[in-house]
C-alpha positions in Angstrom: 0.1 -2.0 -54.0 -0.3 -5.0 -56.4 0.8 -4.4 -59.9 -2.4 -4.9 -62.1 -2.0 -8.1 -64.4 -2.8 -8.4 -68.0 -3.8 -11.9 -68.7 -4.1 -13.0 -72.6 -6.6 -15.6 -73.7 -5.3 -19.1 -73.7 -5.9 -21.9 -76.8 -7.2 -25.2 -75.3 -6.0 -28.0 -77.8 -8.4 -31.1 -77.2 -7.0 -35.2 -77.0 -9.7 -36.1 -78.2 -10.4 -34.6 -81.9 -13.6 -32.1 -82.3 -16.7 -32.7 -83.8 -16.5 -31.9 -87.4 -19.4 -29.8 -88.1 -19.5 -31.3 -92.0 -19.7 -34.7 -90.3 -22.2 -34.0 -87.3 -25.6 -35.7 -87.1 -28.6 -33.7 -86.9 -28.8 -34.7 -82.9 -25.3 -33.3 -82.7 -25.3 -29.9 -84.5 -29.2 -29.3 -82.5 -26.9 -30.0 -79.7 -24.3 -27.4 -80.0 -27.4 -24.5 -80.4 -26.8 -24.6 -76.6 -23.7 -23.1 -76.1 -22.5 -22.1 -72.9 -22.9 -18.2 -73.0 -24.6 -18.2 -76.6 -21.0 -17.5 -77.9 -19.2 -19.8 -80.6 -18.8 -23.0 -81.0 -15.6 -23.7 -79.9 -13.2 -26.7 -80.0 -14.1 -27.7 -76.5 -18.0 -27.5 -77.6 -17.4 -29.3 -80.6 -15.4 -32.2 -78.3 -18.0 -32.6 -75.9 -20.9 -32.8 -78.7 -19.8 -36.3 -79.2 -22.2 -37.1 -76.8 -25.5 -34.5 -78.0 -27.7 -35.6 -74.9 -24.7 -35.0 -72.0 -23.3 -32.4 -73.8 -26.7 -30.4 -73.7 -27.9 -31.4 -70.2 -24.2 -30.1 -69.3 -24.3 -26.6 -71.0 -28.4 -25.7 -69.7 -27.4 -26.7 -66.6 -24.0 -25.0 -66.8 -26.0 -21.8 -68.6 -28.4 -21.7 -65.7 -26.0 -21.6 -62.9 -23.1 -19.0 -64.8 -25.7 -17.1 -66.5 -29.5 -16.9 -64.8 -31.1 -13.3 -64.0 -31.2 -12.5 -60.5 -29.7 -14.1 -57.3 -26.2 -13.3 -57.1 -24.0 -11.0 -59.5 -22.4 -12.1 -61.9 -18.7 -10.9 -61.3 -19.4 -12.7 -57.6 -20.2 -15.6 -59.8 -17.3 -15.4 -61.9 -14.8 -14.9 -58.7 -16.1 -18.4 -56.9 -15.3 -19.7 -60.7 -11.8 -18.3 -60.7 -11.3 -19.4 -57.1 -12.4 -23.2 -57.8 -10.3 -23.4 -61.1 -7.0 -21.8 -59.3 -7.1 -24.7 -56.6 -8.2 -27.1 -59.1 -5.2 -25.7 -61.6 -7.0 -25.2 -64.5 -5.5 -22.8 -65.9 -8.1 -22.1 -68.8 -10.9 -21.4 -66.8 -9.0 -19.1 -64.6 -8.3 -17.3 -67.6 -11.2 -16.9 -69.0 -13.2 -16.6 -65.5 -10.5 -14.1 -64.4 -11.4 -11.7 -67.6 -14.8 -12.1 -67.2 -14.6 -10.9 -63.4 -12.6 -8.1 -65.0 -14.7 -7.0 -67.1 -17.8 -7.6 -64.9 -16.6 -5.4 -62.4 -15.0 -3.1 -64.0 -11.3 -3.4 -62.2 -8.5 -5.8 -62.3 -7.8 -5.2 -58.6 -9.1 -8.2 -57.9 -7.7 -10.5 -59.8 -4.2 -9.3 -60.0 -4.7 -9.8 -56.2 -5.2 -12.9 -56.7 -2.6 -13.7 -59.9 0.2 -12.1 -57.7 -0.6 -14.5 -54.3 -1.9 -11.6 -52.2 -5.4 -12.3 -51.2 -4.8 -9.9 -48.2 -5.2 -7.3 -50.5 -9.1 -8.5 -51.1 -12.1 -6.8 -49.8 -13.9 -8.5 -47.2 -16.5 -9.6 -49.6 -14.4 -10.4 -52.2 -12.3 -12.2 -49.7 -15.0 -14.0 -48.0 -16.3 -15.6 -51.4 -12.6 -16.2 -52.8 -11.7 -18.1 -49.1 -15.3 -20.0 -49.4 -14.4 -21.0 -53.1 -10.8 -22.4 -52.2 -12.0 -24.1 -49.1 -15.1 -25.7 -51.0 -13.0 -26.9 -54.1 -10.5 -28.3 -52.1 -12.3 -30.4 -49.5 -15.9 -29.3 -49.5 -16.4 -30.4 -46.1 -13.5 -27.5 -45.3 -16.3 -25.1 -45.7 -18.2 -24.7 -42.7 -21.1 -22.8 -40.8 -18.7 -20.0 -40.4 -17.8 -19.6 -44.0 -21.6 -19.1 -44.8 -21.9 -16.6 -41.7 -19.1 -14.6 -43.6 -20.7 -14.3 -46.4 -24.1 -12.9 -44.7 -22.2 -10.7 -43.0 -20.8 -9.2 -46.1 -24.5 -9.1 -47.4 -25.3 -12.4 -49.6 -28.9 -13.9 -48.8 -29.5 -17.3 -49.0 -30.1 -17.5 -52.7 -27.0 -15.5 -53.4 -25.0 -18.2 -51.1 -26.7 -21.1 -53.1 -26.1 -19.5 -56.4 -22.3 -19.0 -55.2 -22.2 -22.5 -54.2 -23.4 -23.9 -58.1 -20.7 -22.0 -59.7 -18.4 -23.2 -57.8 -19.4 -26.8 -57.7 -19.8 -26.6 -61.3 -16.3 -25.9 -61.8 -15.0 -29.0 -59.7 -16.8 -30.8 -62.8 -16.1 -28.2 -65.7 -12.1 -28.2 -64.7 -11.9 -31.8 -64.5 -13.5 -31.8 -68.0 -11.2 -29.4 -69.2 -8.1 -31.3 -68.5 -9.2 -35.1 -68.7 -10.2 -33.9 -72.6 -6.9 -31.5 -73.4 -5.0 -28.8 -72.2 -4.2 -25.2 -72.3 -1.2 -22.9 -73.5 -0.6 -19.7 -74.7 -1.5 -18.4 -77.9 1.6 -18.3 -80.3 4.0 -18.6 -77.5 2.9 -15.2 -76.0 3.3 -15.0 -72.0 -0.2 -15.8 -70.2 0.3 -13.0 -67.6 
């Protein structure tokens, strides 16, 4: 059996230098009232809200797709999100997406699984998303008609398959984001897993 992992948040440290609030323009701080998740406003929120209109269209569409009632769960959500930011290497948002499936669901099974290269160990529906998630983020066209079929089989309705399909597609963008505009390492030297 897979050893469970125990995965520390990471500090992203931005190229480009945040938005100082003191300095912000009333476009700017309306801007960063839409935060992705309502939470803080972070480095990475105060980078992007250079540009207020992109930055908000970003984060409601972004909110929308992560965080809308209904459709598909959200720890099913937050496993295509950790599947498209391990093939895109990003290792922030697997972090975070990885501790948010974990505390979703209530088990680090899953991830640890996944952190310790033994997707065998999946259940079928956790497999069949994690497998459609890789195979989209890598070459979408990888995912076929018999991708989708796994996933009814294991249950998800159209709109759960669609809704699986934005958060995954959103993090081909969000990852890219993430590393064009800074990178991630461990806070105070302390081992990420």
């Amino acid at each position: 059996m897979t050893p469970l992992v125990r995965l520390k948040p990471l500090v992203w440290h931005p190229y480009i230098a945040p938005l100082a609030i003191a300095d912000a323009t009333q476009e700017q701080l309306a801007a960063m009232e839409v935060t992705p998740s309502g939470k803080k406003i972070s480095d990475y929120v105060r980078t992007l809200a250079h540009d207020p209109e992109s930055y908000t269209a970003r984060t409601v569409l972004f909110n929308a797709i992560m965080y809308v009632e209904g459709g598909l769960n959200r720890a099913d959500r937050e496993l295509g999100a950790l599947g498209a930011s391990i093939v895109n290497g990003c290792k922030y948002c697997a972090v975070v997406h990885a501790r948010r499936h974990v505390q979703l669901s209530k088990s680090e099974q899953v991830v640890s699984a996944l952190y310790f290269s033994r997707p065998e160990e999946l259940g079928p529906r956790d497999a069949a998303i994690y497998r459609f998630a890789c195979r989209l983020s890598v070459t979408p066209s990888q995912a076929t008609a018999e991708d989708i079929a796994a996933l009814r089989e294991h249950g998800m309705d159209d709109r759960e398959i669609v809704d699986l399909i934005h958060a995954i597609a959103i993090f081909g963008w969000a990852n890219r984001l993430m590393h064009v505009l800074g990178h991630a390492s461990s806070a105070k030297g302390s081992a990420n897993a």
